[in-house]
C-alpha positions in Angstrom: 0.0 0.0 0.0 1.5 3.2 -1.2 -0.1 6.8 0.1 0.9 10.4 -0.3 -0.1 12.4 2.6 0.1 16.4 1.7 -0.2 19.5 4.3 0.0 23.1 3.7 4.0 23.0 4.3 4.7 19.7 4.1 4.6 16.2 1.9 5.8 12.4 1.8 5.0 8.8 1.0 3.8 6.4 3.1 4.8 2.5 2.3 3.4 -0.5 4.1 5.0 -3.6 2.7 3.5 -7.1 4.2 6.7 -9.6 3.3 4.9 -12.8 2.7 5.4 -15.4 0.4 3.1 -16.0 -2.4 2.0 -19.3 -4.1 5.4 -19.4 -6.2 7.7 -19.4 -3.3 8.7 -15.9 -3.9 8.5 -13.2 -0.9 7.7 -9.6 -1.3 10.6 -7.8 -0.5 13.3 -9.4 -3.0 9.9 -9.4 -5.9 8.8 -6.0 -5.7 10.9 -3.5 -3.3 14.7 -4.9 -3.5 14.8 -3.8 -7.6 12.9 -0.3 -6.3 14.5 2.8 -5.8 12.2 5.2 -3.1 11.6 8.4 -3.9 12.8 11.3 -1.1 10.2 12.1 1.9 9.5 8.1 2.0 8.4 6.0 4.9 8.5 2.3 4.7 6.9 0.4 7.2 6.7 -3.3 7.1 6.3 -6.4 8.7 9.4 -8.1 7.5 9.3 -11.3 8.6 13.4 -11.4 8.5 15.5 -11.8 12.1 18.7 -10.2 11.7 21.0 -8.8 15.1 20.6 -5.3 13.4 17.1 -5.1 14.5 17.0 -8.2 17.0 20.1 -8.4 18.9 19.0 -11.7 20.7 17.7 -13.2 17.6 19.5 -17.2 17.3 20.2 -17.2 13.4 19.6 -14.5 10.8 17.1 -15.1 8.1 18.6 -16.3 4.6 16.6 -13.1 2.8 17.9 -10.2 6.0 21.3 -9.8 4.0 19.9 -8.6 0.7 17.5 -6.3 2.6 20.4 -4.9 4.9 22.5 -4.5 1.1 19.3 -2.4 -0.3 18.8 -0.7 3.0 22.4 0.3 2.6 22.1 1.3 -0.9 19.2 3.9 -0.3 20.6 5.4 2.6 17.7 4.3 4.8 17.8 4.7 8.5 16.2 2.3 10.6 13.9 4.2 13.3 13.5 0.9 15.4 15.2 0.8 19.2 17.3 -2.5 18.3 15.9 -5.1 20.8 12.3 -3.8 21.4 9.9 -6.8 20.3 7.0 -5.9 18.3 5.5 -9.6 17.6 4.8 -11.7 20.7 2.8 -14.9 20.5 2.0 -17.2 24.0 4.5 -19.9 22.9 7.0 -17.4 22.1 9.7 -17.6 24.8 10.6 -13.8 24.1 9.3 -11.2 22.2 10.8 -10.9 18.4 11.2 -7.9 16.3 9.8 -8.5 12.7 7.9 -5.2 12.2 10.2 -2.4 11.0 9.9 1.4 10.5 12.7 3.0 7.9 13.0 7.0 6.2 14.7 8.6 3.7 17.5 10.7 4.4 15.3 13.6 4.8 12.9 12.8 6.8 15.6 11.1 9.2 15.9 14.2 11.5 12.5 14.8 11.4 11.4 11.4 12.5 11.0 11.5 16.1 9.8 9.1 19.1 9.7 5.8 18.3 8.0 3.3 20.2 5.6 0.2 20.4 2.1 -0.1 21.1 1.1 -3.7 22.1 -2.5 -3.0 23.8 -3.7 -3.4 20.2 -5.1 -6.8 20.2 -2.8 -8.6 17.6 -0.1 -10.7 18.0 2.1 -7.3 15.8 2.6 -4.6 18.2 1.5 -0.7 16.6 3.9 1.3 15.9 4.5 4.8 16.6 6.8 7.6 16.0 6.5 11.4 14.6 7.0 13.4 11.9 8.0 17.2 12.3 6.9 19.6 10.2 8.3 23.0 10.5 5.0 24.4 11.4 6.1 22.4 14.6 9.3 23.8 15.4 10.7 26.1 17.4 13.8 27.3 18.7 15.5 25.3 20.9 15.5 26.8 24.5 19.3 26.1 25.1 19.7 28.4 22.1 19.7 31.4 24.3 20.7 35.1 23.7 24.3 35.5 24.0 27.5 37.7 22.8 28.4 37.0 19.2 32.8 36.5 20.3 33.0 35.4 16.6 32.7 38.8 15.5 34.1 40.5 18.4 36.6 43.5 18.4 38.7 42.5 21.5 41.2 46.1 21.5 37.8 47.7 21.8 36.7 45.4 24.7 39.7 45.5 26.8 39.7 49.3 26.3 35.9 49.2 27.5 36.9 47.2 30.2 39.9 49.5 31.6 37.3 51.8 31.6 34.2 50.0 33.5 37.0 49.1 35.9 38.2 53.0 36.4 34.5 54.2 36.6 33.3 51.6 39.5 34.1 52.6 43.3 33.6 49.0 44.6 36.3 47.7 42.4 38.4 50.3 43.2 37.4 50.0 47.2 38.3 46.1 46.8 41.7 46.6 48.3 40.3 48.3 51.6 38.6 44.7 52.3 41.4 42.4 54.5 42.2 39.0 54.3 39.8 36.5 56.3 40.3 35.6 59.7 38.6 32.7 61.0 36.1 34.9 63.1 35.1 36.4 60.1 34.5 33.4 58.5 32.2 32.2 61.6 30.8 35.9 61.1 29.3 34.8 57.8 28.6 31.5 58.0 26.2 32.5 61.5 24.9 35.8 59.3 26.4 38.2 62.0 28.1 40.2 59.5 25.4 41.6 57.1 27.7 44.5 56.3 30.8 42.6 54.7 28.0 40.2 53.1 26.7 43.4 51.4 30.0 44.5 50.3 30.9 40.7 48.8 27.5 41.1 47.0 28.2 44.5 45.3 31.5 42.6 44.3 30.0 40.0 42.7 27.7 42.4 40.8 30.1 45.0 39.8 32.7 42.4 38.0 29.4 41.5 36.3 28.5 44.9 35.2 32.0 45.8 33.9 32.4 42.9 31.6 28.7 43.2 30.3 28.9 46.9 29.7 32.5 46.1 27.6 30.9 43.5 26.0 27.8 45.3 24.7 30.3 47.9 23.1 32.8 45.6 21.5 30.8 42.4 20.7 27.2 41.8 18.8 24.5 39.7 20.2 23.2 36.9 18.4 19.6 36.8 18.6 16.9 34.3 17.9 15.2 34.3 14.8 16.0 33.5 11.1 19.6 33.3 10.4 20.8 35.7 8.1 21.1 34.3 4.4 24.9 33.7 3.4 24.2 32.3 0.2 22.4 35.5 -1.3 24.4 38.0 -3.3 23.7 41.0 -6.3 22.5 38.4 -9.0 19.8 37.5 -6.8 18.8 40.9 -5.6 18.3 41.8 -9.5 16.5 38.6 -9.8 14.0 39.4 -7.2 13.5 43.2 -8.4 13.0 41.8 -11.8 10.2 39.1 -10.6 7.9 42.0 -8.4 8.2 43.8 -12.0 6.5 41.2 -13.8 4.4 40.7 -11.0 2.7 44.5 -10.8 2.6 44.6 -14.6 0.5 41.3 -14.6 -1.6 42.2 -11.5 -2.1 45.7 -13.1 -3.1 44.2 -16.5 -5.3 41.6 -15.0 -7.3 45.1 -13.7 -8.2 46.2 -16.8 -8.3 42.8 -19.3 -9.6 38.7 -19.0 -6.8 37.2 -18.1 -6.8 35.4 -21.0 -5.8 38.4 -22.7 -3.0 39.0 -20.2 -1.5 35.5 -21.6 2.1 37.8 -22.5 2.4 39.5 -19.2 1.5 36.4 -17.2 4.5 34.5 -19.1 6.9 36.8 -18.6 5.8 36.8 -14.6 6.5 33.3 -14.6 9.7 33.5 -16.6 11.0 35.5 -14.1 9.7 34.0 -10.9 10.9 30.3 -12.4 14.6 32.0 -13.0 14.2 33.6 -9.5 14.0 30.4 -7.8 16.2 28.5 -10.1 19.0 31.1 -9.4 18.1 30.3 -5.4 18.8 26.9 -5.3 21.7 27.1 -7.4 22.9 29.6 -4.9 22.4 27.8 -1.9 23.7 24.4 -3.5 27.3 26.4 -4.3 27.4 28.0 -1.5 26.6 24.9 0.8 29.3 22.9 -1.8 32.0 25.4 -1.3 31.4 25.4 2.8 31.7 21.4 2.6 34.8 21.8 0.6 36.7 23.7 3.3 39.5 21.6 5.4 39.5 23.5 8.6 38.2 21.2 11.4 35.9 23.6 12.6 34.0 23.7 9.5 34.1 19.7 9.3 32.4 19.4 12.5 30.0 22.5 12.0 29.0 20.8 9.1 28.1 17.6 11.0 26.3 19.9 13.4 24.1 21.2 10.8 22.8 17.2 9.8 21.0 17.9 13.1 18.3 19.7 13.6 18.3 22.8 16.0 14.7 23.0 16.2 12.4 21.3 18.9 8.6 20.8 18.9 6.4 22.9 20.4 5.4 21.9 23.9 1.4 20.7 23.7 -0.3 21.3 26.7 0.8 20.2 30.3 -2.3 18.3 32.5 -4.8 20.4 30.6 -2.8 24.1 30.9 -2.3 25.6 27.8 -1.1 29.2 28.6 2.5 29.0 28.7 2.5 30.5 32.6 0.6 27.6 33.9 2.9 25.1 31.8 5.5 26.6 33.8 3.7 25.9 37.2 3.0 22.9 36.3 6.6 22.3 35.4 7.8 23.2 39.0 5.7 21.6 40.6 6.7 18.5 39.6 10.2 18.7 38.1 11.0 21.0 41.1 9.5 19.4 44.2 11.1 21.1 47.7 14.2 18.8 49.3 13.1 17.0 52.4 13.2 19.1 55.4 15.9 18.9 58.2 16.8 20.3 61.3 19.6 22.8 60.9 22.9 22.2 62.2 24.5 24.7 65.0 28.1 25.8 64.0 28.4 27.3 67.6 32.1 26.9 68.5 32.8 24.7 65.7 36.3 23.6 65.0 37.3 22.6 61.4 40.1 19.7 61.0 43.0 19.8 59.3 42.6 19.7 55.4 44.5 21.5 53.1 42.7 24.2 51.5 44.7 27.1 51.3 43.8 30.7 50.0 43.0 31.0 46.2 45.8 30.9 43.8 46.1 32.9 40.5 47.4 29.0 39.4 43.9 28.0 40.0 41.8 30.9 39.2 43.8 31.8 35.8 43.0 27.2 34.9 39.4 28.3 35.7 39.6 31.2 33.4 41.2 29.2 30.6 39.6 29.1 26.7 40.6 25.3 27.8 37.5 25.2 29.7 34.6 23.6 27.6 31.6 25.8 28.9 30.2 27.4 25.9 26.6 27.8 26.8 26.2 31.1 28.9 23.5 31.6 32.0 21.6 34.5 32.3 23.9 37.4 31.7 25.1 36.0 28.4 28.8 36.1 28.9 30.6 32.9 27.6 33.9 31.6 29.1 35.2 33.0 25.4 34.8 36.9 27.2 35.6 35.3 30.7 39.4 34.3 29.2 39.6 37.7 27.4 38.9 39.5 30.6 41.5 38.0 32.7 44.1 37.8 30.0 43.3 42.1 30.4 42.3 42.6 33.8 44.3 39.6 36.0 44.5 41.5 39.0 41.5 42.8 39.5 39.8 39.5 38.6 42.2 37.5 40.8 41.3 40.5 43.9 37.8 40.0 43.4 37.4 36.2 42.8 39.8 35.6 45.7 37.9 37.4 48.2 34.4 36.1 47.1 36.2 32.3 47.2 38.2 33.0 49.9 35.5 34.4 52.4 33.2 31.6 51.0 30.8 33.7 49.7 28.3 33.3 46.2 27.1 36.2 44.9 22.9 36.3 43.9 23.7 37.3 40.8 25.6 34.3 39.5 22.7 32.0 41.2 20.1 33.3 38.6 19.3 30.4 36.1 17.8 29.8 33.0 16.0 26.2 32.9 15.1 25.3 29.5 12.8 22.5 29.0 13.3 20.0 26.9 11.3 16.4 25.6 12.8 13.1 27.1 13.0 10.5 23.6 10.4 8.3 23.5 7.8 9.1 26.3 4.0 7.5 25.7 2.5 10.9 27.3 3.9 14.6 26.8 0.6 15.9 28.8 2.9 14.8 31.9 5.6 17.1 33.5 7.8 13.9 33.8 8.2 13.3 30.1 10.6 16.9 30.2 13.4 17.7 31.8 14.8 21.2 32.7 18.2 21.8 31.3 19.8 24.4 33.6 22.0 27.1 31.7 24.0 28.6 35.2 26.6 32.2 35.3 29.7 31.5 34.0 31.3 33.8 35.9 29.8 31.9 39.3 31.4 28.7 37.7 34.4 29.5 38.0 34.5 29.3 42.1 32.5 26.5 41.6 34.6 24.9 39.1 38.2 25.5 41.4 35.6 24.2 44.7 34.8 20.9 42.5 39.1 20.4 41.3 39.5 20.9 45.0 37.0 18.2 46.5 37.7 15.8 44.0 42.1 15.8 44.7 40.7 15.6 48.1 38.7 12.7 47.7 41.7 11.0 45.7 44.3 11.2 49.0 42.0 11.4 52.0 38.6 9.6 53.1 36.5 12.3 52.0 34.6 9.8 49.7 33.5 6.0 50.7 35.9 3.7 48.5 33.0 2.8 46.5 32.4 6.0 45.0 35.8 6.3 43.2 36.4 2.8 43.1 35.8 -0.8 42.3 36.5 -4.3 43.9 36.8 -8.2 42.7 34.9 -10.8 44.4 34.4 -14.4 42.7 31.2 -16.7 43.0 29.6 -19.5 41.2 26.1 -17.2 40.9 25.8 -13.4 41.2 22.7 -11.3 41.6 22.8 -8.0 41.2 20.3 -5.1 41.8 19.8 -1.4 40.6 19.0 1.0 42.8 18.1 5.0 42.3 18.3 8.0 44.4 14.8 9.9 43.8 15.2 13.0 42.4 19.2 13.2 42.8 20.5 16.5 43.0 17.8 18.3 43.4 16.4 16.0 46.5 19.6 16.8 48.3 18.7 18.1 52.0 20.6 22.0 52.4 20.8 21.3 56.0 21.2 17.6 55.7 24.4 18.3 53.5 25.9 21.1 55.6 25.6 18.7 58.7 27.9 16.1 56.6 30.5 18.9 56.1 30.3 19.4 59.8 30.9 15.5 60.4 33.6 16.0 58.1 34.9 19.1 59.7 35.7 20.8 56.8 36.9 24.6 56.2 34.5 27.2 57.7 35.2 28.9 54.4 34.0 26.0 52.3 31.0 25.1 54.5 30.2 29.2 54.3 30.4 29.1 50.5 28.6 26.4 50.5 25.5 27.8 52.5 25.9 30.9 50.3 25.6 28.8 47.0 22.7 26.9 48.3 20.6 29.8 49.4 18.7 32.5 47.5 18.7 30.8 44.1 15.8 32.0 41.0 15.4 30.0 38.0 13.4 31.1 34.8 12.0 28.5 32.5 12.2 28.7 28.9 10.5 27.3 26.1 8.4 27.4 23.0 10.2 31.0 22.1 9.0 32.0 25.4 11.0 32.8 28.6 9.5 33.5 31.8 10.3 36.3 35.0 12.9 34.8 37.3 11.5 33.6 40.6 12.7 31.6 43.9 13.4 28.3 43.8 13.7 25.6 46.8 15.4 22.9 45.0 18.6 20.2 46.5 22.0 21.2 44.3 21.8 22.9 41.1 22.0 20.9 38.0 24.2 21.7 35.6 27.2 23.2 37.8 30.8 21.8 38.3 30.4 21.2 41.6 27.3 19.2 42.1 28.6 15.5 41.1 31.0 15.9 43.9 28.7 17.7 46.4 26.0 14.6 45.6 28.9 11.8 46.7 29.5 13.7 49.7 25.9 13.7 50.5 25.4 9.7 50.1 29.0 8.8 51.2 27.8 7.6 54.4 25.3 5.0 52.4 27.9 2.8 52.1 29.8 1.6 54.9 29.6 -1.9 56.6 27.3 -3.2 53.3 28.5 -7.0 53.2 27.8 -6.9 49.6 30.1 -5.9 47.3 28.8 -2.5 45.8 29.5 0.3 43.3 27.7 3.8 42.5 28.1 7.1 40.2 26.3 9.7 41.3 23.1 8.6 41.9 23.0 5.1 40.5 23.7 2.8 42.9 24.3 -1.6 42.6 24.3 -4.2 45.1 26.1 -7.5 43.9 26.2 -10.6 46.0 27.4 -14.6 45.5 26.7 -17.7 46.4 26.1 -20.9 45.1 22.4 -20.6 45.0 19.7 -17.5 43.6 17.5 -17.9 47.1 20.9 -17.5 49.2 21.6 -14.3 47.0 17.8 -12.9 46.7 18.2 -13.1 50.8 21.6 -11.4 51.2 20.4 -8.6 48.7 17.1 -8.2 50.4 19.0 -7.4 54.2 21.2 -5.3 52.2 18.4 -3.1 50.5 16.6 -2.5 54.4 20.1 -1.5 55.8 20.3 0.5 52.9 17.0 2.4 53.2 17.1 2.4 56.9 20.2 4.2 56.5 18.7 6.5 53.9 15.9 7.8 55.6 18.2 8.8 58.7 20.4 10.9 56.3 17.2 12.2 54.4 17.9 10.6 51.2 15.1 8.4 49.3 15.2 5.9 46.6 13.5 5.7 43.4 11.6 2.5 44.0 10.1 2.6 40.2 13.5 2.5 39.0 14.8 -0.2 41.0 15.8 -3.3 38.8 17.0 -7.1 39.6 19.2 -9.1 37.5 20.5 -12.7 38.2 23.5 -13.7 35.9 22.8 -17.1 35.5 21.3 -19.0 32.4 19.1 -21.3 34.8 15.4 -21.2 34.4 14.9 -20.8 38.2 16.4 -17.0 37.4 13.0 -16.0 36.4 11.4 -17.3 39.7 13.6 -15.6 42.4 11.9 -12.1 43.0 12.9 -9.9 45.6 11.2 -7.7 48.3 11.7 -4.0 49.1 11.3 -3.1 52.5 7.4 -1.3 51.2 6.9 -4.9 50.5 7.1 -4.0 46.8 8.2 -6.7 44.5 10.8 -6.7 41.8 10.6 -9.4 39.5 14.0 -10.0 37.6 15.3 -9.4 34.7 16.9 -10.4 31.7 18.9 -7.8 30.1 19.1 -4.1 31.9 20.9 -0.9 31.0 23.4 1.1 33.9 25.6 3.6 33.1 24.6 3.4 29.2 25.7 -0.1 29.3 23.2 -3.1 28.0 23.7 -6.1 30.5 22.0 -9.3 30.3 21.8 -12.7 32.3 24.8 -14.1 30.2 26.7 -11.2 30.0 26.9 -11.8 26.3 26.4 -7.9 25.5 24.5 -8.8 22.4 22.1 -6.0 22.9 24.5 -3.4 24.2 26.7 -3.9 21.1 23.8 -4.0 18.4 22.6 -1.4 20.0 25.6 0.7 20.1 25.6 0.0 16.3 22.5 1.0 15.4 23.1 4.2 17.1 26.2 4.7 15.4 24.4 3.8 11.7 22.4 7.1 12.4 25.1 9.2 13.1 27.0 7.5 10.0 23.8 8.4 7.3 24.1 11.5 8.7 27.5 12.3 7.7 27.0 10.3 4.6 24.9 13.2 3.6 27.6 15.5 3.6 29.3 13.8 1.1 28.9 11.9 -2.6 31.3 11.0 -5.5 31.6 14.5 -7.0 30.8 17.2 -4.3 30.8 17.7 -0.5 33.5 16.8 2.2 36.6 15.3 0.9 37.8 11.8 1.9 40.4 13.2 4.8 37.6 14.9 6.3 35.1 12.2 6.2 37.6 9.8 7.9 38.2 12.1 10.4 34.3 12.9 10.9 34.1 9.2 11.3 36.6 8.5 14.0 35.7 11.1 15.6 31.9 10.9 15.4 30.9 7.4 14.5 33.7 4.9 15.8 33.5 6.6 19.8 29.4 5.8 19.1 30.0 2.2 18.6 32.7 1.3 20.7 31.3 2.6 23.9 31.5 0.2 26.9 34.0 -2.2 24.7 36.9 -2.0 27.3 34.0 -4.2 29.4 32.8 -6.4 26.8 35.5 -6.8 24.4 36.9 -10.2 23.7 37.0 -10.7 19.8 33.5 -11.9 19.5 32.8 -12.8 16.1 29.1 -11.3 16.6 30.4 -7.8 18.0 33.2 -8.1 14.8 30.5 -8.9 12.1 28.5 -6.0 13.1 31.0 -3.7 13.6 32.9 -5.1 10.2 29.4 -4.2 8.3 29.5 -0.5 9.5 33.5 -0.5 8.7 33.0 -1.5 5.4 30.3 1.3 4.8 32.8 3.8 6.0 35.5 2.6 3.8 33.1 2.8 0.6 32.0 6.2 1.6 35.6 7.9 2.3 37.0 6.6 -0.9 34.0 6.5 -3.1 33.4 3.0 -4.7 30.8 0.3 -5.3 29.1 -1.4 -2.9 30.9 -4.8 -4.6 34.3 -3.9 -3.8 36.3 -5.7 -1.6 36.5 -5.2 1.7 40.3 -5.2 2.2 41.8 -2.6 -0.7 39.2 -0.2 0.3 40.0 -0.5 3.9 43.5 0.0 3.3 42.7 2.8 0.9 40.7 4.4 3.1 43.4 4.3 6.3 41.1 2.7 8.5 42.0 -0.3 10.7 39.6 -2.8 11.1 37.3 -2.7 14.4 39.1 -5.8 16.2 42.4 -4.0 15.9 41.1 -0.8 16.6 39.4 -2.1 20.2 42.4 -4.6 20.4 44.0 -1.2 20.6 42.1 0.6 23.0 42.1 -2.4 25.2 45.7 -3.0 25.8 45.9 1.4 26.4 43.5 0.8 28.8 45.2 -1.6 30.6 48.6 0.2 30.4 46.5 3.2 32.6 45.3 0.7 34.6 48.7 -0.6 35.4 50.3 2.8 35.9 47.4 3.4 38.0 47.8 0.6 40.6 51.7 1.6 40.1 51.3 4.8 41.4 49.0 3.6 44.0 
């Protein structure tokens, strides 16, 4: 079945192919679509009745007629929208689900295709499929794409000048030397709010720095707004074109006044003459200049070309629990994406005493690393500076940055106008219902000037947590234990960073007796905070939030494993976290001595929890039994809320596809999959005559496609002839694409031709570098 659906902005084709085999012997897909050709803006959806890893990881054996599919899929550049591994047919005596119904697009619609996901409440034995197709009607600007200085096109003279002057013309920089060092009673000052006036002062700091490098900025750098991107392609020729075109047009309209229009048969053609040139010259326009761009060598147009295969845009936001007015989206939002941390007594810091740690007075060392262009923070907060204006400002002005950054850090102190945020909401992939808050999450654009405290706090925890018991072991670290059976189970801290207890955390840093000026910095970077949502081209007022640690700075990974580090001691089983995911492994030589272990584990656990005001995700929590025995899928476990998790066969931590057998079958077809997409997106950057050269489709490949599928293989790794057949597939389309020959060509010339090693050696490779760090590592230890 073949349909064409049209709108008022967009079109495409719509294929559903039913591969079955007819009275001859002959099925479908090699009789009608394998000698086809689709046209662009195509969708083929099909029940294909072919098991192949690509789409069914777990499958036994591939189907005799997957191979030529795969080859045709190849051919057309057709990308598979399918999540490798999710079943779409299921029938009772069907130990597992199986994947036979497939969903593939164009090239063009690949960007545009969007959310895809099963249905099986339908019925039938075949699951529905669903996914989206954007239109630009749709689209809108992304929320992270916020306003911000244009450094591209800046005129740095004139912004230093600027900023010798902002510095000259404001009294609290210059006043900044009257302020003296910290003594400890000032610290304690602060930290008990007994010293409102110095508070004041540290504020005005914070705000004037801020002031001088905006007001330099917005007289020596442009802004780059939101809105249609200014057309680089046009020049004269087209101008004339388009001058010529609304000629013909008024003479035609103005003749049409007076005349039939079937007398106006002369002045209509020449209308059309020139509207047909106009847009003829257009495209040819846009193809050369596009050509030309492609043709550059520099690496930064390489990879802003690969940037552009992605869409910016983002679909509108439809409405949230029935609110359509974009202020009660945003309520609704905070509400539930925001939900206050638990409450806690406060601790008293009466006569406290710190320990000894070593956390000296700011260096220029440290705060000149912060300030560095090596710093990969290009997405400004609320003020719009970038870390690009951050660098230029210190390289001018290194002592009064250093004067005022040390005394803010130094006498632990945040200013309010670096805790203003900018949350910009964004869809979560494949969701069932986007009427729910939960389907979003907030991504939170933060100062870049308050990051950079927070950034030398962070470099300073974390060397801590390397050479002292700051950290439990198991947060930094792992450990071996053997057994005949293992059983392992997932847990999640609910709501992470933003569940995080103020007073609860402060009281650890207490425990820990850490520097006054750290615990009064960190008080001061907790408290007072405003966020503004933005979304759907829309940005709302700034207004308080009551929310754990801040998303989105550098110091809140290493604040959250101080929070939980006293989760972990005196667990009997072995276990290992990152940030808030959390695993519990036992052995034993039977599941039911393991389920019990795990189960005593998981009460200690939340009994623990609930004393230091930290709560787990019990919707999230998942079992796993690595064992290929039957009785696997029988040994349930109990949560202390008597909640029952039934186990499981294949689960995903840390981006990392287990299963029972630790086979990795999923993870690595996966893995693949994901890296197909991004490899038909750079394969539409380049053909046989035009676009990127070879060199910079190799390197576009390394870079982009090869780190895609090779995640996780230092764990999995072991010259599988599965993970190597896969991986060899997507080589050997690389190859053909960087040196431009037929698909027939053999496999070896053009991989040698290309300068490409093949996938075993290359994670052979990585392997063996891996275990040289690994060894230097346990050296040095």
């Amino acid at each position: 079945m073949a349909i064409t659906i049209k709108g008022s902005n967009f079109q495409f084709n719509l294929f559903n192919v039913y591969n079955q085999t007819n009275a001859e012997g002959e099925k479908t897909l090699p009789r009608a679509i394998l000698n086809t050709k689709l046209p662009p803006s195509s969708i083929l959806v099909l029940d294909s009745n072919e098991h192949h890893p690509l789409w069914d990881p777990l499958c036994p054996t591939t189907s005799q007629g997957a191979q030529p599919f795969i080859d045709w899929i190849e051919e057309q550049d057709l990308e598979l929208l399918n999540t490798p591994g999710v079943g779409t047919f299921f029938r009772p005596h069907l130990s597992r689900e199986t994947v036979l119904d497939l969903s593939l697009v164009t090239p063009d619609l690949a960007s545009k295709a969007t959310d895809w996901q099963t249905i099986p409440e339908t019925g039938s034995d075949h699951y529905g499929l669903l996914f989206s197709i954007q239109t630009n009607a749709d689209l809108v600007e992304n929320p992270t794409n916020q306003p911000r200085f244009n450094t591209a096109k800046a005129n740095w003279d004139t912004f230093n000048k600027e900023l010798e002057t902002a510095i000259q013309n404001s009294q609290t920089l210059q006043d900044m030397d009257q302020i003296s060092d910290p003594r400890k009673a000032d610290l304690m000052d602060l930290l008990l709010g007994n010293n409102t006036e110095l508070e004041q002062q540290l504020e005005e700091i914070g705000k004037a720095i801020t002031q001088a490098i905006q007001t330099a900025a917005n007289k020596a750098i442009p802004i780059t707004r939101l809105g249609p991107k200014p057309k680089a392609w046009w020049n004269k020729e087209l101008t004339k074109l388009r001058q010529d075109t609304s000629h013909y047009r008024r003479i035609f309209k103005e003749k049409l006044e007076t005349t039939a229009i079937h007398d106006a048969y002369l002045e209509k053609r020449d209308f059309l003459r020139a509207r047909n040139t106009y847009n003829k010259a257009i495209k040819d326009a846009k193809r050369k200049h596009w050509n030309e761009f492609l043709e550059k060598e520099d690496p930064q147009s390489i990879y802003k070309a690969m940037a552009y295969t992605k869409d910016n845009k983002v679909e509108r936001i439809p409405p949230i629990q029935g609110e359509t007015s974009f202020d009660k989206k945003c309520q609704a939002f905070r509400n539930t994406l925001f939900p206050p941390p638990p409450i806690t007594e406060a601790p008293t810091f009466t006569n406290y005493q710190e320990k000894r740690w070593d956390w000296p007075a700011l260096s220029t060392t440290e705060l000149e690393r912060a300030c560095s262009s090596q710093v990969k923070s290009s997405t400004p907060g609320p003020d719009a500076i970038t870390q690009d204006i951050i660098t230029a400002a210190y390289k001018a002005q290194p002592q009064t940055m250093f004067r005022a950054f040390s005394l803010l850090f130094n006498y632990g102190y945040h200013p309010k106008c670096w805790k203003q945020a900018t949350g910009a909401v964004l869809k979560k992939a494949s969701k069932p219902d986007y009427s729910i808050p939960k389907a979003y999450r907030v991504i939170t654009l933060l100062s870049c000037l308050g990051k950079i405290n927070e950034r030398i706090t962070a470099s300073r925890l974390s060397n801590l947590a390397e050479i002292t018991e700051l950290l439990h072991p198991t947060q930094i670290g792992h450990q071996k234990q053997k057994g005949q059976i293992t059983s392992t189970i997932f847990l999640d801290v609910k709501g992470a960073f933003d569940h995080v207890s103020h007073n609860q955390f402060l009281r650890t840093l207490k425990k820990l007796g850490l520097p006054i000026s750290l615990i009064a910095w960190t008080k001061s970077f907790f408290s007072n905070r405003s966020l503004r949502l933005s979304f759907d081209n829309k940005t709302q007022e700034f207004s308080e939030i009551i929310a754990g640690i801040p998303q989105g700075s550098p110091v809140s990974p290493i604040f959250f494993l101080i929070y939980t580090r006293d989760l972990f001691p005196g667990l009997q089983s072995f276990n290992l976290s990152y940030i808030d995911d959390l695993s519990l492994s036992t052995s034993s030589t039977s599941l039911k001595k393991n389920v019990k272990i795990l189960e005593q584990q998981v009460r200690l656990l939340s009994h623990r929890g609930k004393n230091l005001a930290i709560m787990f995700d019990i919707a999230k929590t998942e079992l796993i039994h690595f064992t290929a025995k039957k009785e696997r899928k029988e040994r349930s476990l109990q949560l202390p809320d008597n909640t029952i998790v039934e186990p499981k066969d294949t689960i995903k931590w840390l981006g990392i596809h287990i299963d029972n057998r630790l086979s990795f079958k999923e993870h690595i077809a996966t893995r693949v999959s994901q890296a197909r997409k991004a490899f038909y997106r750079l394969g539409r950057l380049a053909n046989i005559e035009r676009g990127l050269s070879p060199k910079a489709v190799r390197q576009l490949y390394l870079a982009c496609v090869t780190s895609v599928a090779d995640y996780g293989s230092q764990i999995y790794w072991k010259n599988q002839s599965y993970a190597t057949s896969l991986l060899q597939s997507l080589h050997n389309l690389a190859c053909r694409k960087i040196i431009g020959v037929f698909r027939t060509s053999p496999s070896l010339p053009t991989s040698i031709e290309s300068g490409l090693t093949s996938p075993a050696i290359r994670l052979n490779t990585r392997l063996r570098n891996n275990q040289s760090i690994d060894m230097i590592d346990s050296y040095i230890g």
